[in-house]
C-alpha positions, 0 to 999 in steps of 0.5 A: 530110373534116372540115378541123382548125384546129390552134391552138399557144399560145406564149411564148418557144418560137421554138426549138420552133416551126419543128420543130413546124410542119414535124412537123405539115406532115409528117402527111400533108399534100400541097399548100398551103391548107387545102382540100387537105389538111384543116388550117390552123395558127394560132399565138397569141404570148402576147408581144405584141412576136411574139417566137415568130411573127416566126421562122415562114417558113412563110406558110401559117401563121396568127400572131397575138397575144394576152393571155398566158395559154393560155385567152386564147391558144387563144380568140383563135386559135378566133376566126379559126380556119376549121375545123370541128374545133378542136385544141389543141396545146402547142408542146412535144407532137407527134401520134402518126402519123396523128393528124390523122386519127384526130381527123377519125375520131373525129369521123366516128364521133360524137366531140364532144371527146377527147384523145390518150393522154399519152406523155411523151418520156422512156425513164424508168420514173417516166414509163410510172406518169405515163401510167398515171394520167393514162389511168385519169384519162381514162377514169374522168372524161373529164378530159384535160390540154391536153399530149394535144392536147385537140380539140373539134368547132366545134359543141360548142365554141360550144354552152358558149360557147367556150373558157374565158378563164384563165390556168391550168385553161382545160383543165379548165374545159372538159372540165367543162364540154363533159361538164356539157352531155352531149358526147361524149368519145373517148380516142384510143388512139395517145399524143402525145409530151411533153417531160418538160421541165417534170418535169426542171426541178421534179423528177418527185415534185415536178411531179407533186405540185404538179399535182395540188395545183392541180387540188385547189385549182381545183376547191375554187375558188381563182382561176386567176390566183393559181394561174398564178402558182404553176405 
């Protein structure tokens, strides 16, 4: 079986974290360490004070810091990670059942990289429109948000050099970059769960909009430190 290091960048989420953790323990794993049930997880602290590891009482954890900005996290996360398979996972998002098993699967299968379907955490109907784009995104461009728990085989993951360092649209450098070098894309079809957290607090037009402005703007070739600053 193909082992998973699931990497969760932080910054203030000491209230999130501990739940998650217990989430991803509850994917069906059974004993302690790595090599029984296939996976580790490493939390990278954006705050260099470990304000979010230092509530972790799982020692099974790996907690680390590191510059804050999601590519600079998930980069040194990579760094220690042991398994052959990388996934990303925003503290606010939770895996569909069985999830870390569909990734191995996928790969099983040929998958170089993929990503779950996006499943926002709200009964809204704004929400199921926002699901329904992002998904004929995915399939007409092969261009996920790092919200779907975005995963990479090791092998691929080196092969362009490792995750991209920026603060912001780390990723979408990287889908650009795995599908410039001919990488193999699954989109899973089991939806993770997202907090609609940041579309309740900007509004759902509003966020949305301002999403895709910066995805327009990354691509025309804004600096992604002005755009960090701005999302």
């Amino acid at each position: 079986m193909q082992s998973i290091s699931v990497i969760i960048p932080v910054l203030h989420e000491q209230e999130r974290i501990s739940g998650l953790i217990e989430h991803l323990k509850g994917q069906g794993a059974r004993g302690k360490g790595q090599e029984k049930h296939g996976f580790e997880i490493i939390v990278v602290d954006g705050d260099q004070q470990g304000s979010t590891i230092a509530t972790i009482v799982d020692h099974e954890v790996i907690g680390i810091t590191a510059t804050k900005g999601r590519g600079n996290q998930l980069a040194a996360g990579a760094e220690v990670a042991t398994g052959s398979i990388i996934l990303m996972l925003h503290a606010d998002t939770l895996l569909p059942d069985g999830g870390l098993q569909a990734v191995t699967g996928a790969v099983a299968n040929g998958a170089d990289w993929g990503a779950f379907r996006l499943g926002i955490d709200s009964p809204e109907l704004a929400y199921r429109m926002i699901e329904w784009f992002v998904d004929l995104r995915c399939k007409l461009f092969a261009l996920p948000y790092g919200d779907q728990a975005i995963f990479v085989t090791r092998t691929a993951l080196e092969s362009i050099g490792g995750i991209p360092l920026l603060p912001l649209m780390e990723d979408v450098e990287l889908a650009r970059r795995l599908r410039k070098a001919g990488k193999r894309f699954t989109l899973l079809p089991q939806r993770v769960q997202t907090s609609p957290r940041r579309w309740q607090k900007d509004g759902i037009l509003r966020r949305t909009l301002k999403n895709w402005l910066l995805l327009v703007r990354y691509l025309t070739g804004a600096d992604p430190a002005s755009l960090a600053r701005r999302y």
